[in-house]
N, C-alpha and C positions, 0 to 999 in steps of 0.2 A: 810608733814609739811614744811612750807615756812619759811629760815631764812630770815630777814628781819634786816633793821638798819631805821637808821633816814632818808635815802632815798626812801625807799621802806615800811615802817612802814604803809603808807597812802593803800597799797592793801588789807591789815586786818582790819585797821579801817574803812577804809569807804569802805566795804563790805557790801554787803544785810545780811549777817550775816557774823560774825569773831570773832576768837577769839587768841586775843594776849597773848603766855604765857611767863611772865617774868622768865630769868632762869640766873645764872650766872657758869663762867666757874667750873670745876672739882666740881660738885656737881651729888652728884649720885642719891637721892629722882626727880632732873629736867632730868637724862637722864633716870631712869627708867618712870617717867610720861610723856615722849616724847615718850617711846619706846610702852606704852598704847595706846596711843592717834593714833601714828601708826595702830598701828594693829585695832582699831576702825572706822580709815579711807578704810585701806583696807578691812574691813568687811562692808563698807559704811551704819555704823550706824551713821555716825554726817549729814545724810543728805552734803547741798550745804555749810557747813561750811568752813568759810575757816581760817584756822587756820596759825598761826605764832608764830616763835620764836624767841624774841630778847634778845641776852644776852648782860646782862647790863655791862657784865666785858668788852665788847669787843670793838675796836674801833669801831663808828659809833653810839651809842646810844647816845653822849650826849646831843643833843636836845630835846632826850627823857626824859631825865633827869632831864633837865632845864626847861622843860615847867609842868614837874608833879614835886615837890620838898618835895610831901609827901614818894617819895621812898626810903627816907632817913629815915623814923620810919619802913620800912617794916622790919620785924622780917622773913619772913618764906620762901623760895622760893622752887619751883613755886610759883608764881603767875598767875594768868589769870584774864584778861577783857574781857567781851563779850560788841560788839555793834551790833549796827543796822544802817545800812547806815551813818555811820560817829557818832554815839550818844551813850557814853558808858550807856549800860544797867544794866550793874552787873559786880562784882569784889570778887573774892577769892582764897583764897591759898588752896593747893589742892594736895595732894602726887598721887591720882588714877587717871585713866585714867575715873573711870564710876563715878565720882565726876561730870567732867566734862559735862558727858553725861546729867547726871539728869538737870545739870543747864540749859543745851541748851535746855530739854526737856520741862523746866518748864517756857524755859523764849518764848517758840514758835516756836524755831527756825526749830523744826525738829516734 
């Protein structure tokens, strides 16, 4: 998994597939669903996914912030957006790792 910020964010989104998952510091539901998403890679079940983590607590997000201003009603984190070549496809919150999977699976990716 790639950490990413507002300078590096653009390697997930405008991926042939990607997916960015919103997490914030000292939250244990985002380091166990990172620590899935791991082991899903290293069993290379997400196919050429490529996947990112931007935590929102951190410096460097906040043009992420600023340019999405609905992340201010999010209630649940993780979150994830999947795109496709720069165009979000799908969005949701998601504690599993094989949450994930089903999405990518459903949305083509893989």
């Amino acid at each position: 998994m790639l950490y990413v910020d507002d300078n590096t964010v653009e390697r997930v989104t405008g991926a042939r597939h990607g997916a960015l998952v919103l997490a914030k510091d000292e939250c244990d539901n985002c380091a166990a669903y990172e620590a899935q998403i791991s082991r899903l890679q290293e069993d290379r079940l997400l196919g050429d996914l490529v996947v990112g983590k931007l935590v929102l607590t951190q410096p460097g997000s906040r043009e992420f912030k600023r340019a999405n201003p609905w992340l201010s009603e999010l209630d649940f984190l993780p979150y994830a957006l999947l795109y496709t070549s720069g165009e979000k496809v799908d969005e949701f919150a998601a504690s599993k790792g094989t949450y994930l999977l089903e999405r990518v699976a459903d949305a083509g990716f893989i």
